[in-house]
MARLO-10708 format. One record per residue (C-alpha): x, y, z; residue number from 0. Coordinates in steps of 0.02 Angstrom, whole numbers, always signed. Example, Ala and Ser with C-alpha at 12.3 -4.5 7.8 and 13.67 -1.06 7.14 Angstrom:
BEGIN
+--------+--------+--------+-----+
:     px :     py :     pz : pos :
+--------+--------+--------+-----+
:   +615 :   -225 :   +390 :   0 :
:   +684 :    -53 :   +357 :   1 :
+--------+--------+--------+-----+
***
This chain:
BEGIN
+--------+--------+--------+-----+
:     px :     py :     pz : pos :
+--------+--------+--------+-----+
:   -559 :  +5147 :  +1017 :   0 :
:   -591 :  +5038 :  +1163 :   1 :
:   -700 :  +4925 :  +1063 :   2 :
:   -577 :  +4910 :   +917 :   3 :
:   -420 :  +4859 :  +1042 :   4 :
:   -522 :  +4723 :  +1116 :   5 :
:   -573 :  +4655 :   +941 :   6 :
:   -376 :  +4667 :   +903 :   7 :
:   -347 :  +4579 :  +1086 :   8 :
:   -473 :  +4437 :  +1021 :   9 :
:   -393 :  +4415 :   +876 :  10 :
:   -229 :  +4380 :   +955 :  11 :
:   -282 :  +4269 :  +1065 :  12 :
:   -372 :  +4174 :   +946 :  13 :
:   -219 :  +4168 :   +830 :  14 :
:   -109 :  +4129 :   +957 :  15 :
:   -248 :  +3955 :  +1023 :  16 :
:   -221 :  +3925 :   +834 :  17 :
:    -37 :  +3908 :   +838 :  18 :
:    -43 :  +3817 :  +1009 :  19 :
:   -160 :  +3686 :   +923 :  20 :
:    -62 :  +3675 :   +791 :  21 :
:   +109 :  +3654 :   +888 :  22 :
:    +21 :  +3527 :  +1007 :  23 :
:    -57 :  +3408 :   +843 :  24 :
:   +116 :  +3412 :   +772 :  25 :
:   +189 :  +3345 :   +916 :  26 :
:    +66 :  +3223 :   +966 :  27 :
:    +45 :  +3137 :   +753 :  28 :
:   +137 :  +3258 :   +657 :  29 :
:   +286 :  +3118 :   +625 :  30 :
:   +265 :  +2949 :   +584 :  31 :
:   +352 :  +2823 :   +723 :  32 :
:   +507 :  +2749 :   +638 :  33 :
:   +482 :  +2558 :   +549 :  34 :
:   +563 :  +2414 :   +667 :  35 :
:   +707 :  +2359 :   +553 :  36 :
:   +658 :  +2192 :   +456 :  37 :
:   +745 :  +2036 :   +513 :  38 :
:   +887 :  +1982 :   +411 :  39 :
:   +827 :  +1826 :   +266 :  40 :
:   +924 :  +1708 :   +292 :  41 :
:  +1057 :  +1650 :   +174 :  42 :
:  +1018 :  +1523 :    +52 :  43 :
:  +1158 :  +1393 :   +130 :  44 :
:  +1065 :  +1428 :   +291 :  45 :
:   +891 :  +1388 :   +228 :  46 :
:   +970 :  +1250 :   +154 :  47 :
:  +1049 :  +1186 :   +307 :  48 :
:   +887 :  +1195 :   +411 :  49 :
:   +775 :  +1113 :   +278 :  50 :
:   +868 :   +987 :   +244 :  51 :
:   +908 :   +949 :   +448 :  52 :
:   +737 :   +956 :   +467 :  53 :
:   +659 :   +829 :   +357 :  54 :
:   +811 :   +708 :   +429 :  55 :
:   +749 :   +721 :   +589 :  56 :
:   +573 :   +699 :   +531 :  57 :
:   +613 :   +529 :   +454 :  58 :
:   +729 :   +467 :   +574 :  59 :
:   +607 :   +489 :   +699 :  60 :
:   +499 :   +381 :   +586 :  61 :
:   +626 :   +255 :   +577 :  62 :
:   +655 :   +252 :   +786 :  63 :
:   +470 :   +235 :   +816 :  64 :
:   +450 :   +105 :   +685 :  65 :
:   +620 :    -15 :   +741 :  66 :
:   +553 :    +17 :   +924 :  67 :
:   +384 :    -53 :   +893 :  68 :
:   +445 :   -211 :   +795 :  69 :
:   +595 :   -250 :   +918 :  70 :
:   +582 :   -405 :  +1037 :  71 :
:   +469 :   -503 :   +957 :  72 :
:   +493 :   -461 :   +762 :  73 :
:   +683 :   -458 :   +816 :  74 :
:   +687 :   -611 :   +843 :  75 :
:   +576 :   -662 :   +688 :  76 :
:   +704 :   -579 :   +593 :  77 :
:   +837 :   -693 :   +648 :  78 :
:   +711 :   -848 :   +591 :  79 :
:   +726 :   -763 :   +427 :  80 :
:   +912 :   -737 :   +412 :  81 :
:   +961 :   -915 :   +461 :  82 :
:   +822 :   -991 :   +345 :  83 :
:   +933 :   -880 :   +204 :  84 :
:   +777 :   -843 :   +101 :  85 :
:   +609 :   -761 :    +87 :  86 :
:   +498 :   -924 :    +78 :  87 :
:   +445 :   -933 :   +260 :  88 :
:   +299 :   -877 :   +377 :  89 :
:   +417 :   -768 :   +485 :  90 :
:   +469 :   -660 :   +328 :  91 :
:   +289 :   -625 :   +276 :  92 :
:   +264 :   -565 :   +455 :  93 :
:   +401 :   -442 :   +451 :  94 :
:   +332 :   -403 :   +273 :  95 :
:   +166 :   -354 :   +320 :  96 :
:   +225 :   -262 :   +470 :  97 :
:   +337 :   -170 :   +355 :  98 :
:   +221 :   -124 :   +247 :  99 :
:    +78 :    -54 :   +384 : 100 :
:   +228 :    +75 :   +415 : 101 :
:   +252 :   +112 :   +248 : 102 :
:    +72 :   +148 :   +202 : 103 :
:    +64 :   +245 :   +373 : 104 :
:   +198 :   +347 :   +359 : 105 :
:   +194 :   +367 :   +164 : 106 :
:   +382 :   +316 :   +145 : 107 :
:   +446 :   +264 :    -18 : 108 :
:   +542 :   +105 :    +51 : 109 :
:   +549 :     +5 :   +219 : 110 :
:   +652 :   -118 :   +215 : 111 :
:   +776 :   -216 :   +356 : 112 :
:   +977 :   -232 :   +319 : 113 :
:  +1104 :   -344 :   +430 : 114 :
:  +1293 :   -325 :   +459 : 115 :
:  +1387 :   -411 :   +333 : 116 :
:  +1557 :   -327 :   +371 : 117 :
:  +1626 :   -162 :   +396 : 118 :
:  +1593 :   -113 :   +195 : 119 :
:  +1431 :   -211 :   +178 : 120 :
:  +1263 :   -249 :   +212 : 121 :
:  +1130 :   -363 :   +151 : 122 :
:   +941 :   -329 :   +128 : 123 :
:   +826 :   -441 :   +211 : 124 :
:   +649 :   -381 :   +234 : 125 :
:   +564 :   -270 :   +100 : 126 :
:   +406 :   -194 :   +122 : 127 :
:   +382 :   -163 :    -67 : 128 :
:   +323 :   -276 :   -196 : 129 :
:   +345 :   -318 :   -370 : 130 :
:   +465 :   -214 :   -462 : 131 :
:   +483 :   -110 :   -321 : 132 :
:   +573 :   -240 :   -209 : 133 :
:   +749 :   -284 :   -210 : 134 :
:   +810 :   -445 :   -196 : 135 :
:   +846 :   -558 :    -24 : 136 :
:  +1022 :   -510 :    +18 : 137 :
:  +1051 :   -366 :    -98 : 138 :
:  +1206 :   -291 :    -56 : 139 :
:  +1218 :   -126 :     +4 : 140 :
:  +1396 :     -7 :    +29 : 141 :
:  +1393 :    +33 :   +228 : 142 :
:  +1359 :   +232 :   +250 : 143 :
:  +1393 :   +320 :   +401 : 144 :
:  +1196 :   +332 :   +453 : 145 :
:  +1197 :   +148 :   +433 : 146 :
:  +1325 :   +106 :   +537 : 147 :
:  +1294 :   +216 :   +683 : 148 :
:  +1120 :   +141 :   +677 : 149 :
:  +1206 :    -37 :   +693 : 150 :
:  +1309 :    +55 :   +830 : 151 :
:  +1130 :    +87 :   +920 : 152 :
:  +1099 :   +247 :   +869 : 153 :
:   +955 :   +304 :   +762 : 154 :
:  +1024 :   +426 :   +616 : 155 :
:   +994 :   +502 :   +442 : 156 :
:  +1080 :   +496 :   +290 : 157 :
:  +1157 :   +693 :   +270 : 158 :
:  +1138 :   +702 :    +81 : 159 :
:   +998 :   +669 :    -23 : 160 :
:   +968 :   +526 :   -165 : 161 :
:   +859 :   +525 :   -331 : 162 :
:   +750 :   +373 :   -349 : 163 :
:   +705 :   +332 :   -544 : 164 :
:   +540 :   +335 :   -510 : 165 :
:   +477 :   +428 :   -343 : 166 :
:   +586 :   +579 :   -341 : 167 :
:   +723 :   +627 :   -219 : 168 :
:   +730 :   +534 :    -58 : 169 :
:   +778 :   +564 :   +129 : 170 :
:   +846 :   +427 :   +223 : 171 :
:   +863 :   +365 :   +391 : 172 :
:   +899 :   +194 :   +501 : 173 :
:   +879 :   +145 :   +667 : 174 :
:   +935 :    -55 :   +764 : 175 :
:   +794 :   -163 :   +759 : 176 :
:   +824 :   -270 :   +938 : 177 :
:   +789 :   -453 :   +969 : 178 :
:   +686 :   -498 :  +1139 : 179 :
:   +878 :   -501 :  +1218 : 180 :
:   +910 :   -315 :  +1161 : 181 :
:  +1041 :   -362 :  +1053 : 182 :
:  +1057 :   -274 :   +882 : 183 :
:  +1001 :   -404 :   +756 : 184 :
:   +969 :   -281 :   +607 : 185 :
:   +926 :   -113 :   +563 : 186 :
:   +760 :    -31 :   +503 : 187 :
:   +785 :   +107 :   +344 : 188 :
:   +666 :   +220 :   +296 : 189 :
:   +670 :   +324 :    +97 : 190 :
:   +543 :   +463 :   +118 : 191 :
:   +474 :   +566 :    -14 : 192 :
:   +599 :   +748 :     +2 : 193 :
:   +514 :   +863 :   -133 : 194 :
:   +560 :  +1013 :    -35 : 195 :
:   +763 :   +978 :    -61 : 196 :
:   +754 :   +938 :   -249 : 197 :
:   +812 :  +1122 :   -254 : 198 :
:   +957 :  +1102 :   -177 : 199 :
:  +1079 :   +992 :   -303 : 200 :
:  +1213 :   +997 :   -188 : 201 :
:  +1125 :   +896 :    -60 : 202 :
:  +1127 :   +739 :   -168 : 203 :
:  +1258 :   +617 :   -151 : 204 :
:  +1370 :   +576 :   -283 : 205 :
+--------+--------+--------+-----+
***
Protein backbone atom coordinates (compact mmCIF):
# COMPACT_ATOMS: atom_id res chain seq x y z
CA UNK A 1 0.00 0.00 0.00
CA UNK A 2 2.85 2.16 0.93
CA UNK A 3 4.54 1.54 -2.33
CA UNK A 4 1.41 2.21 -4.43
CA UNK A 5 0.69 5.83 -2.57
CA UNK A 6 4.15 6.93 -3.31
CA UNK A 7 3.86 5.86 -7.05
CA UNK A 8 0.40 7.93 -6.92
CA UNK A 9 2.51 10.87 -4.95
CA UNK A 10 5.06 10.68 -8.05
CA UNK A 11 2.64 10.90 -10.37
CA UNK A 12 1.24 14.05 -9.01
CA UNK A 13 4.07 15.70 -8.75
CA UNK A 14 5.16 14.94 -12.02
CA UNK A 15 1.77 16.09 -13.46
CA UNK A 16 1.68 18.97 -11.57
CA UNK A 17 5.96 20.05 -13.01
CA UNK A 18 4.01 19.38 -16.28
CA UNK A 19 1.41 21.97 -15.84
CA UNK A 20 3.95 24.40 -14.23
CA UNK A 21 6.07 24.02 -17.50
CA UNK A 22 3.42 24.43 -19.43
CA UNK A 23 1.94 27.62 -17.60
CA UNK A 24 5.54 29.12 -17.50
CA UNK A 25 6.21 28.48 -21.73
CA UNK A 26 2.89 30.09 -22.28
CA UNK A 27 3.76 33.00 -20.55
CA UNK A 28 7.19 33.46 -21.58
CA UNK A 29 6.23 32.74 -26.04
CA UNK A 30 2.84 31.56 -25.85
CA UNK A 31 1.52 35.10 -27.56
CA UNK A 32 2.96 36.80 -30.26
CA UNK A 33 4.08 40.65 -29.27
CA UNK A 34 1.60 42.98 -31.03
CA UNK A 35 2.82 44.56 -34.77
CA UNK A 36 4.00 48.41 -34.34
CA UNK A 37 1.23 50.12 -36.35
CA UNK A 38 2.53 51.03 -40.02
CA UNK A 39 3.15 54.66 -40.69
CA UNK A 40 0.49 56.42 -42.50
CA UNK A 41 1.39 56.67 -46.83
CA UNK A 42 1.24 59.68 -47.51
CA UNK A 43 -1.39 61.27 -49.65
CA UNK A 44 -0.84 61.55 -53.20
CA UNK A 45 -1.05 65.68 -53.07
CA UNK A 46 1.59 65.24 -50.38
CA UNK A 47 3.97 63.10 -52.40
CA UNK A 48 3.30 65.39 -54.97
CA UNK A 49 4.13 68.41 -53.05
CA UNK A 50 7.50 67.02 -51.78
CA UNK A 51 8.66 65.70 -55.20
CA UNK A 52 8.05 68.31 -56.95
CA UNK A 53 9.74 70.88 -54.03
CA UNK A 54 12.45 68.76 -54.19
CA UNK A 55 13.70 68.64 -57.66
CA UNK A 56 13.17 72.75 -57.48
CA UNK A 57 15.52 72.99 -54.97
CA UNK A 58 17.81 70.62 -56.70
CA UNK A 59 18.00 72.84 -59.80
CA UNK A 60 17.94 76.05 -58.28
CA UNK A 61 20.78 75.15 -56.40
CA UNK A 62 22.30 74.39 -59.80
CA UNK A 63 21.41 77.62 -61.05
CA UNK A 64 23.00 79.61 -57.68
CA UNK A 65 26.25 77.72 -57.97
CA UNK A 66 26.44 78.23 -61.64
CA UNK A 67 25.49 82.42 -61.65
CA UNK A 68 27.96 82.53 -58.57
CA UNK A 69 30.84 81.09 -60.42
CA UNK A 70 30.40 83.25 -63.64
CA UNK A 71 29.65 86.60 -61.70
CA UNK A 72 32.36 89.43 -61.68
CA UNK A 73 34.19 88.71 -64.45
CA UNK A 74 31.56 86.98 -66.97
CA UNK A 75 29.19 89.76 -65.49
CA UNK A 76 30.75 92.08 -66.85
CA UNK A 77 31.40 90.18 -70.25
CA UNK A 78 27.83 89.97 -70.39
CA UNK A 79 27.34 93.62 -70.46
CA UNK A 80 30.08 93.66 -73.58
CA UNK A 81 27.53 91.48 -75.12
CA UNK A 82 24.34 93.37 -74.49
CA UNK A 83 25.66 96.78 -75.65
CA UNK A 84 27.33 95.14 -78.81
CA UNK A 85 23.31 93.99 -79.40
CA UNK A 86 24.36 90.74 -81.09
CA UNK A 87 26.04 87.39 -80.84
CA UNK A 88 29.07 88.10 -83.26
CA UNK A 89 31.70 88.94 -80.66
CA UNK A 90 34.54 87.20 -78.58
CA UNK A 91 32.82 88.06 -75.22
CA UNK A 92 29.55 86.08 -76.28
CA UNK A 93 31.48 82.92 -77.23
CA UNK A 94 33.04 83.15 -73.78
CA UNK A 95 29.82 83.19 -71.96
CA UNK A 96 28.82 80.46 -74.52
CA UNK A 97 31.35 78.04 -73.73
CA UNK A 98 31.07 78.70 -70.08
CA UNK A 99 27.44 78.00 -70.46
CA UNK A 100 27.78 75.09 -72.00
CA UNK A 101 30.61 73.37 -69.43
CA UNK A 102 27.49 73.77 -66.97
CA UNK A 103 25.20 72.31 -69.10
CA UNK A 104 27.18 69.20 -69.96
CA UNK A 105 28.08 69.08 -66.13
CA UNK A 106 25.00 69.30 -64.73
CA UNK A 107 23.00 67.51 -67.61
CA UNK A 108 20.43 70.44 -67.93
CA UNK A 109 18.36 70.72 -70.92
CA UNK A 110 19.00 74.60 -71.41
CA UNK A 111 21.39 77.31 -69.90
CA UNK A 112 20.88 80.24 -71.11
CA UNK A 113 21.22 84.20 -69.64
CA UNK A 114 17.97 86.70 -69.81
CA UNK A 115 18.10 90.65 -68.97
CA UNK A 116 15.35 93.02 -67.71
CA UNK A 117 13.50 94.43 -70.44
CA UNK A 118 10.54 95.74 -68.31
CA UNK A 119 8.26 94.58 -65.75
CA UNK A 120 6.40 91.97 -68.46
CA UNK A 121 9.56 91.12 -70.39
CA UNK A 122 12.77 89.76 -70.82
CA UNK A 123 15.22 89.13 -73.55
CA UNK A 124 17.55 86.11 -74.08
CA UNK A 125 21.09 86.78 -74.44
CA UNK A 126 23.45 83.89 -73.91
CA UNK A 127 22.47 80.31 -74.99
CA UNK A 128 24.38 77.43 -74.23
CA UNK A 129 22.66 75.28 -76.94
CA UNK A 130 23.34 75.08 -80.51
CA UNK A 131 21.70 74.62 -83.68
CA UNK A 132 18.09 74.05 -83.55
CA UNK A 133 18.24 73.94 -80.02
CA UNK A 134 19.11 77.67 -79.50
CA UNK A 135 16.82 80.50 -79.51
CA UNK A 136 17.47 83.54 -81.00
CA UNK A 137 19.57 86.83 -79.48
CA UNK A 138 16.89 88.74 -77.72
CA UNK A 139 14.06 86.28 -77.76
CA UNK A 140 11.45 87.56 -75.74
CA UNK A 141 10.36 85.94 -72.80
CA UNK A 142 6.85 86.80 -70.46
CA UNK A 143 8.45 87.72 -66.84
CA UNK A 144 7.40 84.78 -64.25
CA UNK A 145 7.54 85.16 -60.71
CA UNK A 146 10.92 82.88 -60.35
CA UNK A 147 12.36 85.23 -62.83
CA UNK A 148 11.78 88.21 -61.29
CA UNK A 149 12.66 87.43 -57.77
CA UNK A 150 15.92 86.19 -59.28
CA UNK A 151 16.35 89.81 -60.86
CA UNK A 152 15.28 90.91 -57.30
CA UNK A 153 18.56 88.89 -56.04
CA UNK A 154 17.12 85.94 -55.06
CA UNK A 155 17.77 82.55 -56.53
CA UNK A 156 14.24 80.66 -57.19
CA UNK A 157 12.36 77.94 -59.14
CA UNK A 158 9.66 77.97 -61.35
CA UNK A 159 6.54 76.14 -59.11
CA UNK A 160 4.93 74.37 -62.07
CA UNK A 161 6.36 72.23 -64.52
CA UNK A 162 6.73 72.71 -68.56
CA UNK A 163 6.79 70.08 -71.53
CA UNK A 164 9.63 70.61 -73.94
CA UNK A 165 8.80 69.12 -77.66
CA UNK A 166 11.61 67.23 -77.59
CA UNK A 167 13.33 66.44 -74.05
CA UNK A 168 10.36 65.81 -71.89
CA UNK A 169 9.02 67.82 -68.99
CA UNK A 170 11.27 70.39 -67.50
CA UNK A 171 12.07 72.00 -64.03
CA UNK A 172 13.16 75.43 -63.95
CA UNK A 173 15.07 77.74 -61.97
CA UNK A 174 17.10 81.34 -62.14
CA UNK A 175 19.43 83.01 -60.13
CA UNK A 176 21.28 87.14 -60.78
CA UNK A 177 24.34 86.77 -62.59
CA UNK A 178 26.55 89.94 -60.91
CA UNK A 179 29.00 92.19 -62.68
CA UNK A 180 32.60 92.78 -60.85
CA UNK A 181 30.47 95.85 -59.02
CA UNK A 182 27.77 93.33 -57.65
CA UNK A 183 25.19 94.82 -59.50
CA UNK A 184 22.52 92.53 -61.13
CA UNK A 185 23.33 92.61 -64.83
CA UNK A 186 21.29 89.43 -65.83
CA UNK A 187 20.02 86.28 -64.70
CA UNK A 188 21.22 82.61 -65.18
CA UNK A 189 18.10 79.89 -65.99
CA UNK A 190 18.43 76.48 -65.79
CA UNK A 191 15.54 73.63 -67.69
CA UNK A 192 16.44 70.30 -66.12
CA UNK A 193 15.30 67.03 -67.21
CA UNK A 194 11.93 66.29 -64.43
CA UNK A 195 10.91 62.63 -65.48
CA UNK A 196 9.81 61.96 -62.01
CA UNK A 197 6.80 64.80 -62.21
CA UNK A 198 5.50 63.81 -65.69
CA UNK A 199 2.93 62.03 -63.42
CA UNK A 200 1.65 64.71 -61.99
CA UNK A 201 -0.43 66.79 -64.90
CA UNK A 202 -1.39 69.30 -62.61
CA UNK A 203 2.05 70.52 -62.05
CA UNK A 204 2.38 71.84 -65.60
CA UNK A 205 1.66 75.27 -66.37
CA UNK A 206 -0.93 76.25 -68.60
Amino acid sequence: MRVVLLRHRRGLVATFLMIALLLIVGACGGEEPAPEPESPTPEPAAQMEEANAALGQKVMMMASQAAQALSGEYGDLHVAVVAAGDRDNPEYEQIHEALARIKEETGATYVYTLIEVSDEMTNLIVDASVGEDADDYGAEYAMEPQMAAAFAGEPAYAEHTWTDESYGVQKSAFAPLLDSDGEIVAILGIDYPAPALEQYPELLAD
